[in-house]
C-alpha positions as CSV (number, residue, x, y, z in Angstrom):
1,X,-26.2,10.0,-69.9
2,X,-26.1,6.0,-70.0
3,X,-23.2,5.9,-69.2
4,X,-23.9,6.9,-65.6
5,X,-26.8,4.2,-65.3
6,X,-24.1,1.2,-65.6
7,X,-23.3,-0.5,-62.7
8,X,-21.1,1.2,-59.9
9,X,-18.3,-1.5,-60.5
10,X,-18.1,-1.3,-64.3
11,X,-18.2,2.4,-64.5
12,X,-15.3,2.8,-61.7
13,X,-13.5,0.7,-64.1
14,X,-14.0,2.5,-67.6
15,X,-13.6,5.2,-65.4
16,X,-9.8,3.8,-63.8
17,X,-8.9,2.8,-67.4
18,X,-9.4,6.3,-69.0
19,X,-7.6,8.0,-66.3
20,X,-4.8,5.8,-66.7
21,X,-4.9,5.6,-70.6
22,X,-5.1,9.9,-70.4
23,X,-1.7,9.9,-67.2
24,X,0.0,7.7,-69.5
25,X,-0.4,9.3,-72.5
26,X,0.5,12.6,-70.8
27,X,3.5,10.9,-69.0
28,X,4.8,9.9,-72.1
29,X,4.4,12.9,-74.4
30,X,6.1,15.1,-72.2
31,X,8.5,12.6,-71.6
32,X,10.0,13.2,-75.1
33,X,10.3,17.3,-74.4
34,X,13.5,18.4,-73.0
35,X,13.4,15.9,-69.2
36,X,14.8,19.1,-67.4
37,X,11.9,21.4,-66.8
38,X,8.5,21.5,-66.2
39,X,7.7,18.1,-67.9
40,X,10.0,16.3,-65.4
41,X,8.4,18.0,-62.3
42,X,4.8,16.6,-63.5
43,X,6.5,13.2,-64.3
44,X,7.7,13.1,-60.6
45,X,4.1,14.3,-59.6
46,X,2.9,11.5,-61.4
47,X,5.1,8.8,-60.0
48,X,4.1,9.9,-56.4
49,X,0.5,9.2,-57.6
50,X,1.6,6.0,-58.5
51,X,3.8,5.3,-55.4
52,X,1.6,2.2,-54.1
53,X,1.2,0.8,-57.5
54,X,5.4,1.0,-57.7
55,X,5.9,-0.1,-54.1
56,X,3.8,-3.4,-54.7
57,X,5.6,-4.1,-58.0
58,X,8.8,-3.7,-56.4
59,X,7.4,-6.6,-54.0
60,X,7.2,-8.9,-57.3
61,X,10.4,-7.6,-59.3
62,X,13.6,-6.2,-57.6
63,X,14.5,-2.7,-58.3
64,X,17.3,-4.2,-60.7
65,X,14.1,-5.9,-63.3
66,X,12.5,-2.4,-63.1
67,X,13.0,-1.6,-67.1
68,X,11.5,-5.1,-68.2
69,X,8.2,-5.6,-69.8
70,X,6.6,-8.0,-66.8
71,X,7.6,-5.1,-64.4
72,X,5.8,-2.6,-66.8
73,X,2.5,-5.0,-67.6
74,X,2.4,-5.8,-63.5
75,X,3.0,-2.2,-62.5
76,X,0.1,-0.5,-65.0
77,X,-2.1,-3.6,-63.9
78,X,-1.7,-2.2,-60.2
79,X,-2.0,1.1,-61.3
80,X,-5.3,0.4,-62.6
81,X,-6.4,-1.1,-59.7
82,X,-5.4,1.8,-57.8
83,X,-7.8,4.6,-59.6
84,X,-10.4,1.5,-59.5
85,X,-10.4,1.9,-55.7
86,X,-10.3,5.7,-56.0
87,X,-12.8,5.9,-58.6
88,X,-15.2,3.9,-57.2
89,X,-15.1,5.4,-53.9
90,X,-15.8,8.9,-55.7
91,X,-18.9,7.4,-57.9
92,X,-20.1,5.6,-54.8
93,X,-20.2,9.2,-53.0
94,X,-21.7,11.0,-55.4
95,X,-23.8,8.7,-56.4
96,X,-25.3,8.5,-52.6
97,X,-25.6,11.8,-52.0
98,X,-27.2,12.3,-55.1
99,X,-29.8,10.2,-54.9
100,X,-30.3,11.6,-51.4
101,X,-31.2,15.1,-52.4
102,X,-33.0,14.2,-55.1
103,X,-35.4,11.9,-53.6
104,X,-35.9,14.6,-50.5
105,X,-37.0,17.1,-53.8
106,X,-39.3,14.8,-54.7
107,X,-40.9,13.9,-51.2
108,X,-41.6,17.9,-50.7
């Protein structure tokens, strides 16, 4: 449970990272079943996820780079900072309206 007492920011980031770390991971392993099947339809799904991160690294390489290692390291970087966003906004929310109920328990 300490983990939930860090601060907003820093737990939207260890938060961001381990979603990443776990889409990869996933991306990756079913990435070396056969491409033609299910694992390819939940590799597109997770490129759509991803769409802003690949649409702002597309600003920085051309679409002829994509395969290089810069395009990869700037592409995850955005990536990350795309669940940050997301993540915070959900730990910001629920942290809100938990605090809410739970001080209304306490003033009844």
């Amino acid at each position: 449970m300490r983990l939930f007492k860090l601060n907003i920011i820093v737990l939207a980031l260890i938060f961001s990272l381990f979603i990443e770390g776990v889409s990869t991971g996933v991306g990756y392993w079913l990435a070396s079943f056969s491409p033609d099947t299910f694992e390819d339809t939940l590799y597109d799904l997770i490129l759509l996820v991803h769409m802003p991160a690949l649409k702002l690294m597309q600003m920085f390489y051309p679409t002829n780079h994509w395969p290089g290692v810069g395009a990869h390291i700037l592409f995850y970087i955005f990536s990350v900072c795309e669940f940050w966003i997301l993540s915070f906004a959900v730990v910001w929310i629920f942290r809100h309206f938990y605090r809410r109920s739970d001080d209304e328990s306490r003033s009844a």
